[in-house]
VEXMARTI-455536 format. One record per residue: residue number from 1; residue in one letter; chain; x, y, z of N, C-alpha, C in turn. Coordinates in pm, 1 decimal. Atoms other than C-alpha are relative to their C-alpha. Layout:
zator,lotor,lummar,nu,nv,nw,cau,cav,caw,cu,cv,cw
NUM,A,A,X,Y,Z,X,Y,Z,X,Y,Z
...
This chain:
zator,lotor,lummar,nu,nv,nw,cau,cav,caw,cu,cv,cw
1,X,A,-39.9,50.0,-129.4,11835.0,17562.5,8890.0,-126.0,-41.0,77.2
2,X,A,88.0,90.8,-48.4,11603.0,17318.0,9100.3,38.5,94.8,131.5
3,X,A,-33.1,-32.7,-161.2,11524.3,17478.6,9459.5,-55.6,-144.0,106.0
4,X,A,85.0,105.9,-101.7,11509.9,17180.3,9715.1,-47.8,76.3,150.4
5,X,A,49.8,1.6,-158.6,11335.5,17207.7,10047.5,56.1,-30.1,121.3
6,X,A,-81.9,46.9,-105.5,11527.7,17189.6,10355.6,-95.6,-29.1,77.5
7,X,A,24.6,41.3,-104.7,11424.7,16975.1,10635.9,41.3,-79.6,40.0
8,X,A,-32.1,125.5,-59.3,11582.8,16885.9,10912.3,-32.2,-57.5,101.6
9,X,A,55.7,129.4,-67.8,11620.4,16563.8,11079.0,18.5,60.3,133.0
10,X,A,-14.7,-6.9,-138.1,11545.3,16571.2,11438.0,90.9,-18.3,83.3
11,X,A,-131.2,-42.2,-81.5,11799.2,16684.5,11705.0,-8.1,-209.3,87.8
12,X,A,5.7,149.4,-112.7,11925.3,16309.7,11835.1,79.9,31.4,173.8
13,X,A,-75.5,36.3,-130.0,12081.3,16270.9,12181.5,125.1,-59.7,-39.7
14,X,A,-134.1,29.9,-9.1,12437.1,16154.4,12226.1,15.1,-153.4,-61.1
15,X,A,-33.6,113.1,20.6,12350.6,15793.3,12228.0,-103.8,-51.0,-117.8
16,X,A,23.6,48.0,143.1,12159.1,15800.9,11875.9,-194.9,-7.4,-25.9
17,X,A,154.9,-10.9,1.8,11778.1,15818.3,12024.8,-55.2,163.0,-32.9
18,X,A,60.5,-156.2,31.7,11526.9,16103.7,11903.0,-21.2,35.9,156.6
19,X,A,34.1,-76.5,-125.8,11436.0,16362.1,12202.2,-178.6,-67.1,-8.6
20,X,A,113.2,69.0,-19.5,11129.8,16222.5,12352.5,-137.7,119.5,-26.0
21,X,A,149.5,-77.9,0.8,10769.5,16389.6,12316.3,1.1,63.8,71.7
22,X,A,-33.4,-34.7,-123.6,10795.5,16447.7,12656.7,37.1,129.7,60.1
23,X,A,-117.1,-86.9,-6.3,11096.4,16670.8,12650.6,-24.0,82.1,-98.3
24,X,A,28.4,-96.7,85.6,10976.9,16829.6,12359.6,-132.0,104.0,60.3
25,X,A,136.8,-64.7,-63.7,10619.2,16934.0,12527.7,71.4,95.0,80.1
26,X,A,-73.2,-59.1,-104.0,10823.4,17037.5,12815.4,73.3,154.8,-86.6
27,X,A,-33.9,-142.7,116.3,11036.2,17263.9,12591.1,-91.8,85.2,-45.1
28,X,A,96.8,-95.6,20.6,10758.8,17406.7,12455.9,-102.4,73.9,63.8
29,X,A,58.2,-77.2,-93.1,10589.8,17498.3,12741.4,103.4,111.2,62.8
30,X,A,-145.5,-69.0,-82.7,10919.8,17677.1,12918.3,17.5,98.7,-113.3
31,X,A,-41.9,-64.3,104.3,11072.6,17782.0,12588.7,-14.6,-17.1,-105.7
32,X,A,60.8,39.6,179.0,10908.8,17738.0,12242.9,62.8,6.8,-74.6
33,X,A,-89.8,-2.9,65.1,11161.4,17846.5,12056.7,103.0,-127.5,-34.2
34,X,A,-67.4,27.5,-38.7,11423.0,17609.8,12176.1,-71.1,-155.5,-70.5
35,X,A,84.7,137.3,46.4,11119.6,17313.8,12099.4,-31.0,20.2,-123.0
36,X,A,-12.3,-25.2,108.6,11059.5,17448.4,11794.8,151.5,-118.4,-105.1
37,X,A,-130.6,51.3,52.8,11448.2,17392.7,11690.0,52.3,-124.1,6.6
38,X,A,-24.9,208.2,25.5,11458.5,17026.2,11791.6,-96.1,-54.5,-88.8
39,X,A,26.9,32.8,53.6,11172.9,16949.6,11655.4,-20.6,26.0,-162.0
40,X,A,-12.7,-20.8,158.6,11211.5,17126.2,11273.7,73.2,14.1,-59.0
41,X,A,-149.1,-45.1,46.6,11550.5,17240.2,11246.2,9.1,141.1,-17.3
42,X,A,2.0,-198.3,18.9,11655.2,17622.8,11185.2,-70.0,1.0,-151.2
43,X,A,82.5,-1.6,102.4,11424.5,17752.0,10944.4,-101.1,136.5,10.0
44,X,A,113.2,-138.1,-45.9,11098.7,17981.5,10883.1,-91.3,-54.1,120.0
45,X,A,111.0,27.5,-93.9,10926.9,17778.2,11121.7,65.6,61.9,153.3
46,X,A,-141.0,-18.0,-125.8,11235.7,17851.9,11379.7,-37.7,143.5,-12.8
47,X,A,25.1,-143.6,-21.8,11214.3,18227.7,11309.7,-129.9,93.5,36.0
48,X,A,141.2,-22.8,-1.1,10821.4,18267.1,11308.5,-18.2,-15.7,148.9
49,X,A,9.2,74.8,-163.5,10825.5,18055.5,11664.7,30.2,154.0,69.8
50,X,A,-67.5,-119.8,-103.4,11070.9,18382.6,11812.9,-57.7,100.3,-1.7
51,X,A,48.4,-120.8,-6.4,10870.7,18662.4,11680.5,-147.3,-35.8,61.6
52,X,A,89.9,30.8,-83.5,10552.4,18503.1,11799.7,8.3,-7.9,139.5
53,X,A,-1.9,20.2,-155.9,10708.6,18414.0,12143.4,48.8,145.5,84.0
54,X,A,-37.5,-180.1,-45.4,10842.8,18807.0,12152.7,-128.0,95.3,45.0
55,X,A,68.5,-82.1,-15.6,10534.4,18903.2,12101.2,-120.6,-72.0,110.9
56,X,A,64.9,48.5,-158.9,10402.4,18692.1,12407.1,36.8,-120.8,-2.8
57,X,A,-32.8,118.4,-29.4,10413.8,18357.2,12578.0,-68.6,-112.4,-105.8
58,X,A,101.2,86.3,53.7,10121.8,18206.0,12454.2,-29.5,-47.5,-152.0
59,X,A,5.6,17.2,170.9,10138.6,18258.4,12059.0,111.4,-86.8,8.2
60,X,A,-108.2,99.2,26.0,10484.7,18075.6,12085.3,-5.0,-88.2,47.7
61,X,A,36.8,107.6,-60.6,10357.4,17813.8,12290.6,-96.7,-118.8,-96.0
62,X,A,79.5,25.2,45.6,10068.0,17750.7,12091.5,66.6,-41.5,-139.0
63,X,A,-72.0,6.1,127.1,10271.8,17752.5,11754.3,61.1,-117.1,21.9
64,X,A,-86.0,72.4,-43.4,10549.5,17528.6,11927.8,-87.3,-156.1,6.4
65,X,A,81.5,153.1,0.8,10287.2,17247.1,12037.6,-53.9,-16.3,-138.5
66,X,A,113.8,85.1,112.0,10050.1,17249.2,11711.9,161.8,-79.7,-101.4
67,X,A,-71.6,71.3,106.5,10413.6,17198.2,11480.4,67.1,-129.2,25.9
68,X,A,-46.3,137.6,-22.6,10474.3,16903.3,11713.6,-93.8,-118.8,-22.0
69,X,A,116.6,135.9,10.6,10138.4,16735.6,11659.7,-48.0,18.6,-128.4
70,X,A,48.6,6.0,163.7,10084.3,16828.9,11303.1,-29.1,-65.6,-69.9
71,X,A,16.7,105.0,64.3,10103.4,16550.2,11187.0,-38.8,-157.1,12.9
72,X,A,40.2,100.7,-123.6,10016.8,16306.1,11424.8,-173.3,-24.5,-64.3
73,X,A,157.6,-0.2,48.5,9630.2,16162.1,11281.9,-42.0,22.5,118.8
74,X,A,117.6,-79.7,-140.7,9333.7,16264.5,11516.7,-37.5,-77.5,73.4
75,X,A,39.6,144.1,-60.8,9233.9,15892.3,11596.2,142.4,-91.0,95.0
């Protein structure tokens, strides 16, 4: 048996657009968790986010922003 990789697609809005950067930053400043889950889908990254943000603001903050710019080049 083949194990695939789940990942999912980004939480859309009603009328079919992704959630903006914006709104995601925002999220992740307020509630990391919550930015987390739009931007990766439920997952280990989703569960890692909550015990980090349990165990303060700032680790789940910090977690929340880097998995939104991860991938983003540096230039």
């Amino acid at each position: 048996m083949v194990a695939h990789r789940y990942r999912a697609e980004p939480l859309r809005l009603v009328w079919g657009e992704p959630v903006s950067s914006l709104v995601r930053i925002l999220l992740a400043i307020v509630f990391p968790p919550i930015a987390v889950l739009v931007t990766t889908g439920f997952g280990i990254q989703f569960l890692l986010n909550i015990v980090l943000w349990i165990l303060g603001w700032l680790p789940g903050t910090v977690h929340a922003l880097w998995l939104m710019n991860r991938d983003r080049p540096l230039v």
